[in-house]
Steps between C-alpha positions, in 0.01 A plus 500: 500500500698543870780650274279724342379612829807532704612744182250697522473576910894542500462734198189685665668549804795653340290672315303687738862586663580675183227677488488608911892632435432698153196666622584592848814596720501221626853336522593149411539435912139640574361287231691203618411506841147571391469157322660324770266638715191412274649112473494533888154589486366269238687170723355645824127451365585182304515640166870458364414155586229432225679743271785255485239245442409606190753692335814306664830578518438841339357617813889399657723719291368863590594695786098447673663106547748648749195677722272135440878335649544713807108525558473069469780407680419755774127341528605146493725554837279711661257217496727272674758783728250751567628864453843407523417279199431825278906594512583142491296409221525812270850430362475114467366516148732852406776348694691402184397830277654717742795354514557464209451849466741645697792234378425624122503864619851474705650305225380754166591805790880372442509522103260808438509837629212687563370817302464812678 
C-alpha cells in the first residue's frame, strides 16, 4: 500500500505544479522555489516528517524534499551550534544534491549550446 501512496503524493504534487504553471504566469522558477519553500515550511512545524511516515519515499522525489533537506539539517545543528549551526547545518543533508548539480551542469554546458 506504501507504493500506492508514495505514487500518488509524487503524482499530486506534480500535479498541482501543472496546474499552478497552466493557469497562471507563473514561471517554472517561481513555482519551484514556491514548493521548496512550502517543504521548508511543512519540516519547520514537523509535518514533512509524518508525511514521510506514511506515504514514504514518495514524499523524497519532489522538489518540497529539497526545502524539508535544507529546513532539517538546518534545525538539527542549530540545536547543538546555536545560530551559527543554522549555516552549518542547512547544507549537510543538500550537500551532495548541489554538487552534483553544478558538476552535471558544467559537464552538459560543454556538449550543448544554449537557445536564444
Amino acid at each position: 500500500m506504501i507504493y500506492i501512496y508514495s505514487f500518488l503524493f509524487a503524482g499530486f504534487v506534480s500535479m498541482l505544479g501543472q496546474i499552478i504553471l497552466d493557469n497562471t504566469k507563473l514561471s517554472a522558477g517561481h513555482i519551484t522555489s514556491m514548493f521548496v519553500v512550502l517543504g521548508a515550511a511543512l519540516d519547520t512545524f514537523s509535518l514533512y516528517d509524518k508525511i514521510i511516515q506514511v506515504v514514504g519515499g514518495g514524499a523524497l522525489v519532489p522538489i518540497t524534499s529539497f526545502g524539508h533537506s535544507l529546513i532539517h539539517g538546518a534545525l538539527q545543528k542549530a540545536n547543538d551550534f546555536g545560530l551559527i549551526g543554522l549555516l552549518m547545518g542547512m547544507f549537510d543533508l543538500t550537500a551532495s544534491g548541489i554538487t552534483s548539480a553544478i558538476i552535471f551542469t558544467f559537464v552538459f554546458s560543454l556538449f550543448f549550446n544554449a537557445k536564444d
